[in-house]
N, C-alpha and C positions, 0 to 999 in steps of 0.2 A: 242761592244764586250761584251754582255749581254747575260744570257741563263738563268733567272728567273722571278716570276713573282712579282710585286708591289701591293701593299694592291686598289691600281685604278684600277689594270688590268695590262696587259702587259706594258712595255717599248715598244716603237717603234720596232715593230720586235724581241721584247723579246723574248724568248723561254724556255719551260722548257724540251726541248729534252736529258738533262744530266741526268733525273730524270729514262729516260725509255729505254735508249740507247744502243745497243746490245751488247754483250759481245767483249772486244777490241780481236782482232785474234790477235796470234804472229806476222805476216810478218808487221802489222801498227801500234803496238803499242811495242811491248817488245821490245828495245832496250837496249844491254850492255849500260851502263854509259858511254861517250865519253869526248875527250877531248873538250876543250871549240868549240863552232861552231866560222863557221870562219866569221860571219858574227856579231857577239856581241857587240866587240866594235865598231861599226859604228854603232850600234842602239842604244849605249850610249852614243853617243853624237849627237844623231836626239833631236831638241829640243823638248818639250812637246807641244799640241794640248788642256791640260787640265789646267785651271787656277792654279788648286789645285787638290790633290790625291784624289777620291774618293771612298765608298766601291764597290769593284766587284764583285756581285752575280752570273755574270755565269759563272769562274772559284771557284771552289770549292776548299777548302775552303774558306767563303770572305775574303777580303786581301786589304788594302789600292793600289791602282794602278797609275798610272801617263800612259800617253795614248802617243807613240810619232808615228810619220810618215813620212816615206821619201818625199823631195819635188814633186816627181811624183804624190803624191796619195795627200798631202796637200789640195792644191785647193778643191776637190774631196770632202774628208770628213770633213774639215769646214764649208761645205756649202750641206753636205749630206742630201739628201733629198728622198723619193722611188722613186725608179726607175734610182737611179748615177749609172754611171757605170765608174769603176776604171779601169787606163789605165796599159796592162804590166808594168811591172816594179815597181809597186804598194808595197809598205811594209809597214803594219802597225804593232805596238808592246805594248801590254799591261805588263809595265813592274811592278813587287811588287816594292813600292814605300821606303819600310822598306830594301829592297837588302833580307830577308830573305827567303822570298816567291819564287815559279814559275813566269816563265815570259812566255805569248804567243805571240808567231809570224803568220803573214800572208802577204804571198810574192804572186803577181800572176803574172806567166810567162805564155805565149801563151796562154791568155785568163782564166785560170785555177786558185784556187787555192791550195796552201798549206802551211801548218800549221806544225807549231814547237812547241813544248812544253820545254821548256829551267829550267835547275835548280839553283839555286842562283849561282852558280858561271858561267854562260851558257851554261853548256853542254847539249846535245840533251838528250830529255826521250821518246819524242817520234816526229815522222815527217810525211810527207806525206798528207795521209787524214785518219788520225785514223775515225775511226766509230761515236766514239761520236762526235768530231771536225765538220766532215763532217752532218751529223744531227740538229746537232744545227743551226749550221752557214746557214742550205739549209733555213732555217725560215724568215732568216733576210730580212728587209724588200729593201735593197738596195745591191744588187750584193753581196751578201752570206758577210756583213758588216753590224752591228746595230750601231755604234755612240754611241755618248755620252747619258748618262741616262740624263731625261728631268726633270724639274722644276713641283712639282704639278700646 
């Protein structure tokens, strides 16, 4: 869940699609402020996929992150490689590791997916397939998913 690039070069399927990405339209991205989504607290206590927090360059601002995911997509993206492909029911969530930050979601139903943009306390800012979301994500090198950032 990366969308920047590395002083090497890309990340696995890094992307820098956030830097040129069309203006977000109202109907995907403007959302009034909402109450908490209803799926938050079950994503706080998905356990983490990450040893430890690391920096996230492809949500903007960078932001300490913890990476968690439902057991459906688990198997999946532990062993993410190009070309995995993640089954329905797939959730994966990049949450700020400080609580202060955004959190991003990616759920995929009938094949699809989409994306939540969450504010420290969970509520939706934005959902669907916002424009940039969708952009970035199309880059990634395994089923619109990049994985953990790699070890030089």
């Amino acid at each position: 869940m990366a969308c920047a690039e590395t002083a090497q070069g890309p990340l696995a399927g890094a992307s820098d699609a956030w830097a040129s990405a069309p203006d977000p339209t109202p109907s995907s991205i403007a959302l009034p402020r909402s109450a908490t989504w209803a799926g938050y607290a079950e994503v706080l206590h998905l356990s983490t996929v990450t040893p430890t927090p690391f920096n996230s360059r492809g949500h903007q601002p960078e932001q300490q992150v913890d990476i968690r995911v439902n057991d459906v997509a688990r198997a999946n993206y532990v062993a993410l490689v190009t070309d995995t492909v993640f089954p329905d029911g797939s959730l994966l969530a990049e949450l700020s590791h400080s609580g202060s930050g955004n959190s991003y979601i990616m759920r995929k139903i009938a094949g699809v997916w989409s994306y939540l943009e969450l504010d420290p306390t969970g509520a939706v800012l934005a959902s669907g397939a916002p424009p940039l979301c969708a952009a970035c994500h199309a880059q990634a090198p395994a089923d619109f998913v990049f994985g953990l950032p790699r070890s030089p």
